[in-house]
C-alpha positions in Angstrom: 2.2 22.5 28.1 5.5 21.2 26.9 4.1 17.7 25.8 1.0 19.6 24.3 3.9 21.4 21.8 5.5 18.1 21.3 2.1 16.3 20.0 1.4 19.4 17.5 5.3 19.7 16.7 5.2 15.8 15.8 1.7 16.4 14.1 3.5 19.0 11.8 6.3 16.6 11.0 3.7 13.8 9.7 1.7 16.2 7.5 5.1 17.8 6.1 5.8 14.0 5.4 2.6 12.7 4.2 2.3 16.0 1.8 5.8 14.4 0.6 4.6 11.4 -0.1 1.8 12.6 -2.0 4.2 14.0 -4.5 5.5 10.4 -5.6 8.6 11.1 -2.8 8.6 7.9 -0.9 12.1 8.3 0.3 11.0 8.8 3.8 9.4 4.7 3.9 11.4 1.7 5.1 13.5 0.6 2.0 11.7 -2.7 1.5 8.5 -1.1 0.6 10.1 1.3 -1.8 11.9 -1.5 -4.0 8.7 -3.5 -4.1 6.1 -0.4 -5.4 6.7 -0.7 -9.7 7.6 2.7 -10.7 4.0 3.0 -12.3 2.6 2.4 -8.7 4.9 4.7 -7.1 2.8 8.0 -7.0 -0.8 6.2 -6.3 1.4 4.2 -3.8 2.7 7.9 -2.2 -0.2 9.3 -2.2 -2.5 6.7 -0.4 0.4 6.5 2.1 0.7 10.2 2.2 -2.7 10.1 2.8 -3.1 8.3 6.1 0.2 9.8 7.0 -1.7 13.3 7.1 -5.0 12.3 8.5 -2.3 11.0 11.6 -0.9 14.1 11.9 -4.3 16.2 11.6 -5.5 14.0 14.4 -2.1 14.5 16.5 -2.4 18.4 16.1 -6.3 18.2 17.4 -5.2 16.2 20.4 -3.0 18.6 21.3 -5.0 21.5 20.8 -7.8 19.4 22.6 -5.2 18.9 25.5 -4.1 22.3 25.8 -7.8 24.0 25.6 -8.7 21.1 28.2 -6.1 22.2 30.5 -6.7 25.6 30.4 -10.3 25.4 31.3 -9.9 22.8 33.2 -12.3 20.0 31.9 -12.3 16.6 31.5 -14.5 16.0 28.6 -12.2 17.6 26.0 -9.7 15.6 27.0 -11.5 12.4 26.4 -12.8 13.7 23.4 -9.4 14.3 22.1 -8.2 10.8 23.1 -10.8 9.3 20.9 -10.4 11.2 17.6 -7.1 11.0 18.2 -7.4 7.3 18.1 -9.8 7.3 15.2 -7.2 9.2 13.4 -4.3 6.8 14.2 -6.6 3.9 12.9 -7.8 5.4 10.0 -4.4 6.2 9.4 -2.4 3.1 9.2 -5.7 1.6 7.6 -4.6 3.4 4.6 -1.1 2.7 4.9 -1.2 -0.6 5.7 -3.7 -1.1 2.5 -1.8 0.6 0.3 1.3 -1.4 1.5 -1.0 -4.8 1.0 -2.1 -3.0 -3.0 1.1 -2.0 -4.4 3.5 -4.4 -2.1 1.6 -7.7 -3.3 1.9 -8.0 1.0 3.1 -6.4 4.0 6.0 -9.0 4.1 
């Protein structure tokens, strides 16, 4: 139960911080990334970010809703389920980020 209210806790925080960084706020990402993004690029750079940022947390909060509804009826196949969208989500996820890192940073390094 307690790890279930962890995942969606932590789910929470990444939307609150992608809906952020959809504003043009990209305080919250590493230093390095924020001097490279042009100030022109900054709010297409926030919100692609901001975007896979939220699709982690959306896919964080079904896991652990997945999780806790597994538990409670005691079945297996929700739990797998929620592992793979879960997954899915995470990918997806840092596809965007890492794209929009590569489109705005000229490179992740």
């Amino acid at each position: 139960m307690e790890k279930m209210i962890i995942t969606i806790a932590l789910g929470i925080f990444c939307i609150v911080l992608g809906v952020i960084n959809r504003t043009g706020n990209i305080s919250s990402i590493h230093s390095y990334h924020r001097k490279r993004v042009s100030e022109e690029n900054r709010l297409p750079f926030g919100k692609l970010v901001g975007l896979g940022t939220i699709i982690i947390g959306a896919a964080l909060i079904v896991f652990g809703i997945f999780s806790f509804v597994a538990e409670l009826i005691t079945t297996q196949w929700l739990m797998i389920l929620g592992i793979i969208l879960l997954i899915v989500g995470i990918v997806i996820g840092l596809v965007l980020n890492i794209y929009a890192i590569i489109k705005y940073n000229k490179g992740i390094f």
